[in-house]
C-alpha positions in Angstrom: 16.9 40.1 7.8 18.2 36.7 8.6 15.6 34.8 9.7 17.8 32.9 12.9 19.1 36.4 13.7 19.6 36.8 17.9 20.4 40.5 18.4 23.6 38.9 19.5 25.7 40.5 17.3 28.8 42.7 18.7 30.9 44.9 16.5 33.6 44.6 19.5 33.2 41.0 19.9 32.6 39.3 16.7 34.4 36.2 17.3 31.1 35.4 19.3 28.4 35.1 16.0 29.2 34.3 12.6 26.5 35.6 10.2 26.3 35.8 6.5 23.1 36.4 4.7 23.9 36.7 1.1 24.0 32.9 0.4 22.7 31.8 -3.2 19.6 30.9 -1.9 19.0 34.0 -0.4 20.0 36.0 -3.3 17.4 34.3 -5.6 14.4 35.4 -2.9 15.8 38.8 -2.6 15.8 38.8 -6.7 12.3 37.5 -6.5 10.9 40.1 -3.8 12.2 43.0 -5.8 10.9 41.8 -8.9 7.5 41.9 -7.3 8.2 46.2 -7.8 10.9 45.8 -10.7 8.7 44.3 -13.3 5.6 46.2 -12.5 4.4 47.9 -15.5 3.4 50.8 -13.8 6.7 50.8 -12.0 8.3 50.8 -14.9 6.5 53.8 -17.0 4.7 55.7 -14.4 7.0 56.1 -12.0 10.1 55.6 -13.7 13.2 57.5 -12.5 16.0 59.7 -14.8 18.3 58.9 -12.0 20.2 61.4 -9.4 22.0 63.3 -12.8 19.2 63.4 -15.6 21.3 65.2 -17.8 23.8 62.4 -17.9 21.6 60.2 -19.5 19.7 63.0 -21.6 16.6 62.3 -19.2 16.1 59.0 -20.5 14.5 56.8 -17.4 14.4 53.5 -15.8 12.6 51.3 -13.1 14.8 53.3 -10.0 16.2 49.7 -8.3 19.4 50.5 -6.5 20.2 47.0 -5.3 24.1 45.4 -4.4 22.3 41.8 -4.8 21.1 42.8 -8.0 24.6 44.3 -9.4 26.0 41.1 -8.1 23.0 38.9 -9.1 23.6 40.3 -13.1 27.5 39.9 -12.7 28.5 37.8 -16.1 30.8 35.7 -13.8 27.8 34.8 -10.9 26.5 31.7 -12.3 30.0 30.0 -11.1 30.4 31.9 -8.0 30.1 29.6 -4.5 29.2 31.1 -1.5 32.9 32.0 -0.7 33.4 34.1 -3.8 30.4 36.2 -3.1 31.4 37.0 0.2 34.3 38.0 -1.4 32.6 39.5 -4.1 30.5 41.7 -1.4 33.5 42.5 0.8 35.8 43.8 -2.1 33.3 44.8 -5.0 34.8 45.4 -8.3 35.7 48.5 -9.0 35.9 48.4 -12.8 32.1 47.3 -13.0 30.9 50.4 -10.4 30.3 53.4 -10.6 32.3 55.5 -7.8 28.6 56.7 -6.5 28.0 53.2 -6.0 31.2 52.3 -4.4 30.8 55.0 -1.6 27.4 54.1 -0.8 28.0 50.4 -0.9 28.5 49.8 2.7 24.6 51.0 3.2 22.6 48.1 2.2 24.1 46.4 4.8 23.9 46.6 8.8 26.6 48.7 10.9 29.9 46.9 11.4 30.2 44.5 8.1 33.2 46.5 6.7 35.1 46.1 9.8 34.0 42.4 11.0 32.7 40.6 7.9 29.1 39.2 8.9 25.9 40.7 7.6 22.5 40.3 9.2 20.6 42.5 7.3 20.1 44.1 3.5 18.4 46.7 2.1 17.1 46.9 -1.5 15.9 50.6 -2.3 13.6 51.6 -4.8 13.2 55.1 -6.7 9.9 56.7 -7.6 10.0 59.9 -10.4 7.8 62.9 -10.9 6.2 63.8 -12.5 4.5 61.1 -13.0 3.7 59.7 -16.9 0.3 60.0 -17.6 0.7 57.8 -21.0 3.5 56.0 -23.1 4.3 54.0 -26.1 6.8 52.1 -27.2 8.6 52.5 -30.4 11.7 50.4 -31.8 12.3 48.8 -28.8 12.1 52.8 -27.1 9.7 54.0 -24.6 8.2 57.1 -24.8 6.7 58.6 -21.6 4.4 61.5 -21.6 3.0 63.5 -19.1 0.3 66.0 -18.3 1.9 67.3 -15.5 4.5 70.4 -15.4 6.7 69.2 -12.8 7.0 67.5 -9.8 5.3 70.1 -7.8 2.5 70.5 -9.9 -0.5 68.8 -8.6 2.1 67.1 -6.1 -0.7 65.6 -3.1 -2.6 64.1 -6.6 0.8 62.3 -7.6 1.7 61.7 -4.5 -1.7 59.7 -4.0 -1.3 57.9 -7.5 2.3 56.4 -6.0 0.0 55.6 -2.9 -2.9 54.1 -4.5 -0.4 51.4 -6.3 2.3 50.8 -3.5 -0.3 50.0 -0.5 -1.1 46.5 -1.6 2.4 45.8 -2.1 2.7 47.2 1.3 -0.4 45.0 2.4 0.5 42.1 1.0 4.1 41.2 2.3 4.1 43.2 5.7 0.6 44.5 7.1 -1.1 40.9 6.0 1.9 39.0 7.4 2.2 41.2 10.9 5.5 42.6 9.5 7.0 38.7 9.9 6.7 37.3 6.2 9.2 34.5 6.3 10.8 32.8 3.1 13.5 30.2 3.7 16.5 31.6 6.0 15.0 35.4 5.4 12.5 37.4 7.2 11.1 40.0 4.4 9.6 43.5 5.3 9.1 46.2 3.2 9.2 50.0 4.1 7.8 53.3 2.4 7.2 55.9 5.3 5.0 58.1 2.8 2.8 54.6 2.6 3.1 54.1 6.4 2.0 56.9 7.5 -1.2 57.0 4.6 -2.6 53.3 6.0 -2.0 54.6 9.7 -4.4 57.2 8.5 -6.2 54.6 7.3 -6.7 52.5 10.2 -6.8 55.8 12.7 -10.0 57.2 10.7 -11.6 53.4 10.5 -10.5 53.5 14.4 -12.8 56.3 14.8 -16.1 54.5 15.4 -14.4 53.2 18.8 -14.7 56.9 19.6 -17.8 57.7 19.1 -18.6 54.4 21.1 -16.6 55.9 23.9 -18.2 59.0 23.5 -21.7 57.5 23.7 -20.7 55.0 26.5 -19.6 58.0 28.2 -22.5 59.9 28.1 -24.9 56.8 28.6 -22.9 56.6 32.1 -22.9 60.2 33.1 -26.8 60.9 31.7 -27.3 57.7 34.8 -24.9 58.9 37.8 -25.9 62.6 37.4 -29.6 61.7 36.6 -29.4 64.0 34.0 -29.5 63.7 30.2 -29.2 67.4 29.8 -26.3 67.5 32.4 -24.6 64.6 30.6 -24.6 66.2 27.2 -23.4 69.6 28.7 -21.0 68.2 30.6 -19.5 66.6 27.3 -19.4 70.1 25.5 -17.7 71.5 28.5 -14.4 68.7 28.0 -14.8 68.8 24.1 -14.5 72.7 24.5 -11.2 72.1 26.4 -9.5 71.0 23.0 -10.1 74.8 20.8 -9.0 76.6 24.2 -6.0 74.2 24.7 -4.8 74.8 20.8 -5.2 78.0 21.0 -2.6 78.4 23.9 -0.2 75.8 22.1 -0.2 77.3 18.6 -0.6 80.5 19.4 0.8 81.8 22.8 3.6 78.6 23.2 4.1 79.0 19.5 4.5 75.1 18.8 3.3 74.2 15.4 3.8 70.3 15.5 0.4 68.4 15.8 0.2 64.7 14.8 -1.9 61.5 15.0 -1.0 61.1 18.6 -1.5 64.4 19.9 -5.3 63.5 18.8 -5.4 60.0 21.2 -5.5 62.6 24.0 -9.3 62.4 23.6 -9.4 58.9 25.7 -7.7 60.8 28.5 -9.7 63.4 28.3 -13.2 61.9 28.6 -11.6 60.3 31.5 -10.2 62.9 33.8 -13.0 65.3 32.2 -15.9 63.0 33.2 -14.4 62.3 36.9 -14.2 65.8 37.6 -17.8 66.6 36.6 -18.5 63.8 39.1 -16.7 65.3 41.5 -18.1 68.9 40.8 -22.0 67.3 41.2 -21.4 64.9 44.1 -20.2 68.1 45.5 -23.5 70.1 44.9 -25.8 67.4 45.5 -24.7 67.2 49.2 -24.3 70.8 49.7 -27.9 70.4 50.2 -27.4 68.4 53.3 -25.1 71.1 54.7 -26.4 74.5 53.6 -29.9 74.8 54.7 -32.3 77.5 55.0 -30.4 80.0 53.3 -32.4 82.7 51.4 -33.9 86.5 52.9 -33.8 89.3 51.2 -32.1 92.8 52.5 -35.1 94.1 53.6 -38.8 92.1 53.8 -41.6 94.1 52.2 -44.7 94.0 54.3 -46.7 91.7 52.0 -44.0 89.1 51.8 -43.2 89.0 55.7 -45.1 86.1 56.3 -42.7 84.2 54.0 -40.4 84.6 57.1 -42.8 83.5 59.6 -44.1 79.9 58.3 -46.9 80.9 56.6 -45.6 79.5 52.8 -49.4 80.6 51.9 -48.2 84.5 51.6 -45.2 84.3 50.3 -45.4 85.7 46.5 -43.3 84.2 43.8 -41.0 87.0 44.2 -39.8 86.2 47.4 -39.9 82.5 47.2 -37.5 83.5 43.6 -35.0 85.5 45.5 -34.9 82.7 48.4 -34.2 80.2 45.7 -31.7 81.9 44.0 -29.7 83.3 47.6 -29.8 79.3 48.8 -28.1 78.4 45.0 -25.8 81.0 45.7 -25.1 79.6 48.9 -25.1 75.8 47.6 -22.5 76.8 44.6 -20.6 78.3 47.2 -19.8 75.8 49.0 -19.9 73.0 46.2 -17.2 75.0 44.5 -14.5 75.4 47.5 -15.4 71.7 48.0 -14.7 70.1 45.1 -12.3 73.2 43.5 -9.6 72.2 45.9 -10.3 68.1 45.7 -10.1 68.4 41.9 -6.8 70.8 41.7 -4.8 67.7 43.8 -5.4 65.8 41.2 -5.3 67.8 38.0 -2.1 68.4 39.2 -0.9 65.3 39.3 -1.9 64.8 36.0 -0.6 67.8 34.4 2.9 67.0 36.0 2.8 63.7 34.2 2.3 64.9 31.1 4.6 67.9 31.7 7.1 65.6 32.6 7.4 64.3 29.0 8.3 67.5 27.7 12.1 67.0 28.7 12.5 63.9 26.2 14.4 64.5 23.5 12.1 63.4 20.7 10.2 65.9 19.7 7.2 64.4 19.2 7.0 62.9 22.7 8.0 66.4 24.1 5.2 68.4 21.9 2.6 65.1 23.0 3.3 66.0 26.7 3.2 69.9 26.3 0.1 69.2 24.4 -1.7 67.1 27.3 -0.9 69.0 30.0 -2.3 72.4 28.7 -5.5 70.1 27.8 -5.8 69.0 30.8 -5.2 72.5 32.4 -7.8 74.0 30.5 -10.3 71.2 31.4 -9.9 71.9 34.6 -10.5 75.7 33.9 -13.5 74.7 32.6 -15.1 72.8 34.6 -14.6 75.3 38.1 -16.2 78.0 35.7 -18.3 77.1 32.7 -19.7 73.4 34.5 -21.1 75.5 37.8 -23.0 77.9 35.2 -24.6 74.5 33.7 -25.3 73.1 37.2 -27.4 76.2 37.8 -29.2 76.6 34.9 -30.3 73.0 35.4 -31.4 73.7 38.5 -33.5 76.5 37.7 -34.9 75.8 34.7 -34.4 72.4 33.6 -34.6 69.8 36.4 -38.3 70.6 36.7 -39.1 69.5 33.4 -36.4 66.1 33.4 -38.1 65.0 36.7 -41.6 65.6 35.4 -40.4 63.8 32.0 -39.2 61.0 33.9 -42.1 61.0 36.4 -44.8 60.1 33.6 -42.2 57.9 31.4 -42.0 55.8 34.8 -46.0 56.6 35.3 -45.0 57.6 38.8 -46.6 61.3 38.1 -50.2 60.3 39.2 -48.8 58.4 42.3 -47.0 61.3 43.5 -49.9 63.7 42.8 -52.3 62.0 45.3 -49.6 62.0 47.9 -48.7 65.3 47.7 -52.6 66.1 48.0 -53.4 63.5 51.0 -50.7 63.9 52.8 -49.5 67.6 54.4 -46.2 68.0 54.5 -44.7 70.1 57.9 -43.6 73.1 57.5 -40.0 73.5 59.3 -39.3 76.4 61.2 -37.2 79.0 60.0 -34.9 81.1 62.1 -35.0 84.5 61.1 -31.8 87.3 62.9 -32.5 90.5 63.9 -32.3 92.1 60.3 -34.5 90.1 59.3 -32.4 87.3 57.0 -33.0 83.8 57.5 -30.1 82.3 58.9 -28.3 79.3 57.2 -27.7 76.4 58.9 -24.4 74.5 58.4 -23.4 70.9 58.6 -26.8 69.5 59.9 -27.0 65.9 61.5 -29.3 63.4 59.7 -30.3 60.3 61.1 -30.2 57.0 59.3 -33.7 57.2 58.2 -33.1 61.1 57.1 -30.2 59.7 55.3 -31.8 56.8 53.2 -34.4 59.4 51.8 -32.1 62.2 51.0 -29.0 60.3 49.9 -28.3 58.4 46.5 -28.0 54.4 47.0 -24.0 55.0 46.6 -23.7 57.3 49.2 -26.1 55.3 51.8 -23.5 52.4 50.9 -20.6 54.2 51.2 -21.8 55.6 54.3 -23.4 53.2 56.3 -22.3 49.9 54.9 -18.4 50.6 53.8 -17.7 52.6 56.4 -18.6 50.4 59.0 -17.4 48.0 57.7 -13.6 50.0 57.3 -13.6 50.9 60.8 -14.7 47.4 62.6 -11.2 46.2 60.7 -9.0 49.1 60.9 -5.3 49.1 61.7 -4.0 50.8 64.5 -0.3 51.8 64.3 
């Protein structure tokens, strides 16, 4: 490409720009670029080409180059040609020296509009790899021989394949990934293009990429295990919107029937940690202060005699199978309410989300349509997830895993002998517990604390939230 080039040019206007990029001077760095690949030796014999009609030439083959410059450049007449008589050279190519395949194709290594308005911006060399691939080759009288240990193309294809790889990528390196695709060399701007190359080193750097994951992974779980106060919560919680991937594929291979999965449909992860770890948040914040509104909720469907004092204040005779089945009826009672709390808060804006993405689906590139199919089941089934396998976590930390974190933490902070002597010097008042006529305690909703209540039963975010933010939102609000 022309290295002054404005994107100014107008097929319908071309009075406005006069380019021309085959000069001399650019011709000889053209000529020297595609030498780079034309006088490779493994270009040459490994990968050399029998052309488009093998048969023609008896299967003979050649370094595949198929480059106007280079017809022009070994014209016999071009070392007395000025820049006039190439142009004219270019614009009205001799017939008698081309073959009609040529000819028809001509117009190709140029950009769009130089047939009809003369100026060229841009040109295109191309370059022709064969299978299968020689393996060995000697020369003989001045004739190459090229063996090979392959049956045809197909056989062993991905091992050729990556032989062709293996040589082109630092050629591919070199002039465009180590020059940020703007290599510049007099009045040109060079950039060379295999996809099957392209897409290999974007493999490349996506799997070297990969340890930003797992840092995002662990950054996520270091900030979870520290606002749910949980380690065991925080690696759960993790599974739970990992597990959302295998559910989501299976509804978009299988039931949608869309086969198409690339690089990008595995970025989604980033989102997903995301919008998976805010709803976990939400989820928890939820059950930690359904504790301040469901209280007292327990009883069983009938008391047994030896368990009645349970109901009456007297914790000393209750067995451990009552004070089980009040645990487990106040869980009940707690998940309850945590879930049609935070269900509804978390389907708002799940749907948003899924919208979004949905919304993508009506581009016309497939890949961006089967990326925004993709997310949005992903982040449907996260959310499935988290209102049904999350709660079943929440309660089995609860019952049998909490116990053991906070004792864990308790003698790691060598808090567990300080809170031992308290709990043995200082007696701790029994509330009273209303009991109905059938005898079931009776839960108590949406309980008033005091300030002082509040700064020992709520975390430091919610006191600040609470008593500081709030205040401080409704001394300066707005009235309309």
């Amino acid at each position: 490409t022309l290295k002054d080039y404005a994107e100014d040019f107008d097929i319908n206007n071309p009075d406005k720009t006069d380019y021309w990029i085959l000069t001399r001077e650019n011709i000889e760095t053209i000529i020297k670029y595609e030498n780079i690949i034309v006088e490779d030796a493994d270009w040459k014999n490994r990968f050399c080409f029998a052309g488009p009609f093998p048969t023609a030439t008896n299967y003979s083959c050649a370094a595949g180059v198929v480059s106007a410059v280079r017809w022009l450049y070994e014209y016999p007449g071009y070392d007395n040609m000025t820049d006039e008589d190439i142009q004219e050279w270019i614009m009205n190519p001799p017939t008698e020296l081309l073959e009609p395949r040529q000819l028809e194709n001509f117009n190709f290594f140029f950009n769009p509009g130089m047939e009809e308005t003369g100026q060229t911006y841009i040109y295109r060399s191309f370059f022709y790899a064969g299978q299968p691939i020689a393996t060995e080759w000697e020369t003989v009288n001045g004739t190459t021989v090229h063996k090979t240990e392959y049956r045809n193309p197909l056989d062993e294809a991905t091992e050729q394949q990556r032989e062709y790889i293996d040589w082109a990528t630092p050629i591919f390196k070199e002039i465009t990934v180590d020059n940020n695709g703007e290599l510049e060399d007099g009045d040109l701007q060079i950039l060379t293009v295999s996809w099957i190359v392209y897409n290999d080193y974007f493999n490349v750097l996506l799997n070297e990429s990969m340890v930003y994951l797992v840092f995002a992974i662990m950054i996520v779980v270091v900030y979870m295990s520290i606002h749910l106060g949980s380690v065991f919560l925080a690696f759960c919680a993790l599974f739970q919107i990992l597990m959302s991937f295998p559910l989501a594929y299976f509804f978009y291979r299988i039931v949608f029937g869309i086969p198409h999965y690339d690089t990008l449909s595995s970025l989604i992860i980033f989102v997903l940690l995301g919008v998976g770890a805010d709803d976990v948040f939400v989820f928890t914040d939820a059950w930690l202060q359904s504790a301040h509104f469901v209280k007292n909720i327990g009883g069983l469907d009938t008391i047994e005699e030896k368990d009645a004092g349970c109901w009456n204040n007297n914790a000393k005779s209750c067995t451990g199978c009552c004070l089980r089945r009040n645990e487990t009826k106040r869980n009940v009672a707690k998940m309850s309410f945590a879930f049609r709390r935070a269900a509804k808060a978390m389907l708002v804006t799940q749907i948003t989300t899924f919208c979004a993405f949905l919304a993508t689906a009506t581009s016309a590139i497939m890949p961006i349509a089967a990326f925004g199919i993709w997310a949005a089941t992903i982040v449907a089934m996260n959310y499935v997830l988290v209102i049904s396998l999350y709660p079943a976590i929440l309660i089995v930390h609860q019952v049998y895993i909490k116990k053991f974190e906070s004792a864990c933490l308790c003698f790691l902070c060598r808090c567990g002998s300080k809170l031992v002597n308290k709990s043995n010097n200082e007696e701790a008042p029994t509330p009273e517990i209303p009991v109905n006529d059938d005898g079931d305690m009776v839960p108590q909703l949406a309980r008033q604390l005091s300030e002082e209540e509040q700064a020992d039963e709520y975390r430091c975010f919610e006191q600040f939230l609470g008593r500081k933010w709030s205040k401080y939102i409704i001394k300066f609000r707005v009235f309309a």
